[in-house]
C-alpha positions as CSV (number, residue, x, y, z in Angstrom):
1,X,20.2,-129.9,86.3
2,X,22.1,-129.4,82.7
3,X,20.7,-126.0,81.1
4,X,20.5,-126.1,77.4
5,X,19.7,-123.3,74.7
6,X,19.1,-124.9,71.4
7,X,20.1,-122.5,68.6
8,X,19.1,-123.1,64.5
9,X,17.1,-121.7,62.0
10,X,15.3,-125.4,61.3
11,X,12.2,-125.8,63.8
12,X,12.2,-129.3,62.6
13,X,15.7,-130.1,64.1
14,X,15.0,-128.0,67.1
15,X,11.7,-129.7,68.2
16,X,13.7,-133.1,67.4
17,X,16.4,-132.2,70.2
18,X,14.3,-130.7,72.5
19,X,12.3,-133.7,72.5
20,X,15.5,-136.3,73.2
21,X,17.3,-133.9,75.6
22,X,14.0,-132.8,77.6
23,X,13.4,-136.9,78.2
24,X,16.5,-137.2,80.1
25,X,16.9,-136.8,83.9
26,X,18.9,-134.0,84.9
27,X,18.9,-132.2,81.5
28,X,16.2,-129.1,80.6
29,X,15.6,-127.4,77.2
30,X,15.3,-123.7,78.5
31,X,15.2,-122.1,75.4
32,X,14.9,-122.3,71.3
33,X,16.6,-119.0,68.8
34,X,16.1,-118.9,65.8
35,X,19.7,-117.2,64.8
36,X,22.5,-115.7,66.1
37,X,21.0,-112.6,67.1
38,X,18.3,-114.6,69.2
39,X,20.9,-117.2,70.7
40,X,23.1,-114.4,72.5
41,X,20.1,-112.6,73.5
42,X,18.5,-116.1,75.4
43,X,21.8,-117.1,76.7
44,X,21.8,-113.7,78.8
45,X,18.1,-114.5,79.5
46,X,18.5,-118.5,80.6
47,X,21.8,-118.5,81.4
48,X,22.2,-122.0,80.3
49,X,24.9,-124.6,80.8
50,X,25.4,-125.9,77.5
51,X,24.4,-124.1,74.0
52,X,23.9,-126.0,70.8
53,X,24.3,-124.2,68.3
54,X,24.1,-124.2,64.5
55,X,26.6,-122.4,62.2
56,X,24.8,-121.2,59.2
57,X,22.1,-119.2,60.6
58,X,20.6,-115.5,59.7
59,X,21.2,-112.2,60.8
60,X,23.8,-113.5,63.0
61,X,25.5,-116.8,62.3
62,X,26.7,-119.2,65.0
63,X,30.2,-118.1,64.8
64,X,29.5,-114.6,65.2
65,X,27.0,-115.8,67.9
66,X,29.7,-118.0,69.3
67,X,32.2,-115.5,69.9
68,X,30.1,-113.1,71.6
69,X,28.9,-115.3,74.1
70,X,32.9,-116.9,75.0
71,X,33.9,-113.7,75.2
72,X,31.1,-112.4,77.3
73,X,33.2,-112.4,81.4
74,X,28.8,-112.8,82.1
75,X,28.5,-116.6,80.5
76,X,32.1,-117.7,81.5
77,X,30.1,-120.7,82.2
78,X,28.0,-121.7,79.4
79,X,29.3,-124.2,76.8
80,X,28.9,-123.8,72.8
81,X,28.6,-127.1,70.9
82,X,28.5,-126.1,67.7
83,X,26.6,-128.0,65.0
84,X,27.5,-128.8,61.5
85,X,26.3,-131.3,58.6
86,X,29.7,-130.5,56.9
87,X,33.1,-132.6,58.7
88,X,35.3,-129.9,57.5
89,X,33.2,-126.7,57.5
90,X,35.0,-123.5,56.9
91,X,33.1,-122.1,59.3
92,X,34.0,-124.4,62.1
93,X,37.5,-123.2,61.8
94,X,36.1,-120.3,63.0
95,X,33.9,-121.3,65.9
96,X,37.3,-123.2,67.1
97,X,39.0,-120.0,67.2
98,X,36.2,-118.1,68.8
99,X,36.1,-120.8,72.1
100,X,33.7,-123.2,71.2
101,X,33.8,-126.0,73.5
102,X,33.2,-128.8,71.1
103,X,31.8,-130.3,67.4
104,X,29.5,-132.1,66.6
105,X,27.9,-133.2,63.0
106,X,23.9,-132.8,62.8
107,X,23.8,-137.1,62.3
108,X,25.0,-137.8,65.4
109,X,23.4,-140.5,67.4
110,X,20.6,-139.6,70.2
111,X,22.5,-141.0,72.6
112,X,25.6,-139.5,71.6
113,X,23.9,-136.7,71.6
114,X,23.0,-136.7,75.1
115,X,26.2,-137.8,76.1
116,X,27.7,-135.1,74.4
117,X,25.9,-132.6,76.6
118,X,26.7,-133.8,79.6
119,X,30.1,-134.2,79.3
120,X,30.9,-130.2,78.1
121,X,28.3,-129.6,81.2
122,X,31.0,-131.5,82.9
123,X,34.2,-129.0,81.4
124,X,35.0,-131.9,78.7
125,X,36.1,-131.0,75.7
126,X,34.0,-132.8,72.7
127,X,35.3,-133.1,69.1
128,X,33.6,-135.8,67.1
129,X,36.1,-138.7,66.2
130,X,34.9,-138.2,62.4
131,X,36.3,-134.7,62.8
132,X,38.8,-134.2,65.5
133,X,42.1,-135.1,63.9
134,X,41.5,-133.2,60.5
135,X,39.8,-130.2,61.6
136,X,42.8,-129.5,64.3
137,X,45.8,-130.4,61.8
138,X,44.0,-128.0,59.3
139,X,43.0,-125.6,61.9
140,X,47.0,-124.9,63.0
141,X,47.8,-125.4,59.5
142,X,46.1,-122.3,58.2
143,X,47.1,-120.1,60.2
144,X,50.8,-121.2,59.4
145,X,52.3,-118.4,57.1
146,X,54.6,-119.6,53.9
147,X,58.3,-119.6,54.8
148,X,60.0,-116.8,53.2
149,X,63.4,-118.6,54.0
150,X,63.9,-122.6,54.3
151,X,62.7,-123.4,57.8
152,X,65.4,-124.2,59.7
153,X,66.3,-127.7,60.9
154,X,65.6,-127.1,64.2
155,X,62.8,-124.8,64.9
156,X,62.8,-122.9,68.7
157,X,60.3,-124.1,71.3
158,X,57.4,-122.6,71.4
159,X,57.2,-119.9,73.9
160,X,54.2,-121.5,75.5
161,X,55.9,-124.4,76.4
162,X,58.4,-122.6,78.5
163,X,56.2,-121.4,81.5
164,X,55.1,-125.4,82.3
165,X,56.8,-128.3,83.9
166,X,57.8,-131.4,82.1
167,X,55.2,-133.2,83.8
168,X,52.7,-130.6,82.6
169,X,53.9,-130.6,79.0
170,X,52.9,-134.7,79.3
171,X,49.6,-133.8,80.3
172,X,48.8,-130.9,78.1
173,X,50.3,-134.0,75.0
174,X,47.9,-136.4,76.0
175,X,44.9,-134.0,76.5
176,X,45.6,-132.9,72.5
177,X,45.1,-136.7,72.0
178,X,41.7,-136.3,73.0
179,X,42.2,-138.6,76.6
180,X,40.1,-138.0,79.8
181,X,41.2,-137.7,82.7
182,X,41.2,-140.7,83.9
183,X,43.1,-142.4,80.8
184,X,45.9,-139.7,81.3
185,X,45.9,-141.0,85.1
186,X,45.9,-144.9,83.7
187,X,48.6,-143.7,81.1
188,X,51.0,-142.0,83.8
189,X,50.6,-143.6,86.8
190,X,48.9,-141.0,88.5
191,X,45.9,-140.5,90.8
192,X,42.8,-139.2,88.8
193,X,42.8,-136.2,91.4
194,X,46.5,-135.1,90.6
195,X,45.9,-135.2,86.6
196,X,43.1,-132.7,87.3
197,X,45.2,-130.1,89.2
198,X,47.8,-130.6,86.1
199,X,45.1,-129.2,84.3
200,X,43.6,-126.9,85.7
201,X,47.3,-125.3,86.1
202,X,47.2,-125.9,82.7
203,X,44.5,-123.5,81.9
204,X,46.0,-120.8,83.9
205,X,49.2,-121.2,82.5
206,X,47.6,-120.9,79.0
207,X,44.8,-119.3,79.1
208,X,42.4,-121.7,78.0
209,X,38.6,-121.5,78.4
210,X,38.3,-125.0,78.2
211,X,40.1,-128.1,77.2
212,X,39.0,-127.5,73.7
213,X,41.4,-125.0,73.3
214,X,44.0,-126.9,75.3
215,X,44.1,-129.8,72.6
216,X,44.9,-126.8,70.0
217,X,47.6,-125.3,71.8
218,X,48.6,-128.9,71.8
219,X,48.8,-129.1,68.0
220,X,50.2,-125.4,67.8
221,X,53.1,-125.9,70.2
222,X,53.8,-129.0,68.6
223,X,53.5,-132.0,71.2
224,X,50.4,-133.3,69.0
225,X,50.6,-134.0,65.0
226,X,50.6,-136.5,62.7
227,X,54.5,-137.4,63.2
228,X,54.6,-136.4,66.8
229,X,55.9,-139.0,69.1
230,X,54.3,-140.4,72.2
231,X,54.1,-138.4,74.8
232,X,57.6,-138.8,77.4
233,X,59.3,-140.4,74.6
């Protein structure tokens, strides 16, 4: 059974999720905050699976709320979707950097919704395909400081690069693209099985929460972007 926490400020958009996600086998509302504040406190209470949570809330907004609960060792498994009507939020810069585990925009489909929670139940990574490529590129690019110097031609690898093999740096490319498992596996003529100890090395090796933050390290270290080639090429 996937346990959700459902976390805005507008009973109206509440009550309309709980009533898709509660219709669904497997899946159970087990809670509904109001803010921030509320959301962190529930999450300790229901100890749910997945959260979904809204960014502009009171008291506490959802990234505040967001980075409390990823960097709680006591919810190491629960999820944060966060929720936005905007496709390049400010604030979802934020909740990217605080460990949320995917976006989605409030006008998503209800069975995209759904799908959506089960596969960050399932340790997916979920950024809407309206969103993913912009708020990533712009993500790494603001946290890019001005050259004081001309850069030079040649920049050095990134040091995070150096602690994984090559077949690992294929992997960790092709995960910033936003594949599954099972596409990487297709892509590199490998067994489903071995593609998911790749990663999971991966997030030792790095880090990472969850493959959300993989695909930024991807776009950090350089492997992903918009003139990046292919992946063993």
């Amino acid at each position: 059974m996937i346990r959700v926490l459902l976390a805005d400020d507008q009973a109206l958009v509440r009550a309309g999720f709980r009533v898709l996600l509660d219709a669904e086998d497997g899946i159970e509302v087990v809670g509904e905050a109001v803010d921030g504040e509320d959301a962190v406190a529930l999450a300790h209470r229901t100890r749910p699976d997945v959260v979904l949570m809204d960014i502009r809330m009171p008291r506490l907004d959802g990234l505040q709320a967001t980075a409390a609960l990823t960097a709680d060792p006591d919810l190491a498994a629960t999820r944060v979707v966060v929720l936005t009507t905007f496709e390049l939020d400010e604030y979802v810069f934020g909740a990217l950097r605080a460990g949320a585990s995917g976006f989605l925009l409030k006008d998503i489909e209800p069975a995209a919704l759904i799908e959506a929670v089960r596969t960050v139940a399932d340790g997916e990574a979920l950024l809407s395909p309206r969103v993913t490529r912009r708020l990533i590129e712009a993500f790494v690019a603001q946290d890019e400081p001005a050259p004081a110097v001309p850069v030079p031609a040649a920049a050095p690898p990134d040091v995070r690069l150096s602690a994984l093999t090559p077949r690992e740096r294929e992997v960790l490319a092709y995960v910033g693209r936003g594949l599954s498992n099972s596409e990487i596996a297709l892509s590199l003529v490998l067994s489903p099985l071995t593609v998911k100890t790749h990663v999971s090395r991966l997030f030792l090796k790095l880090g990472a929460r969850d493959r959300a933050q993989l695909v930024v390290t991807a776009y950090e270290t350089g492997l992903v972007g918009p003139t990046a080639a292919r992946p063993g090429v």
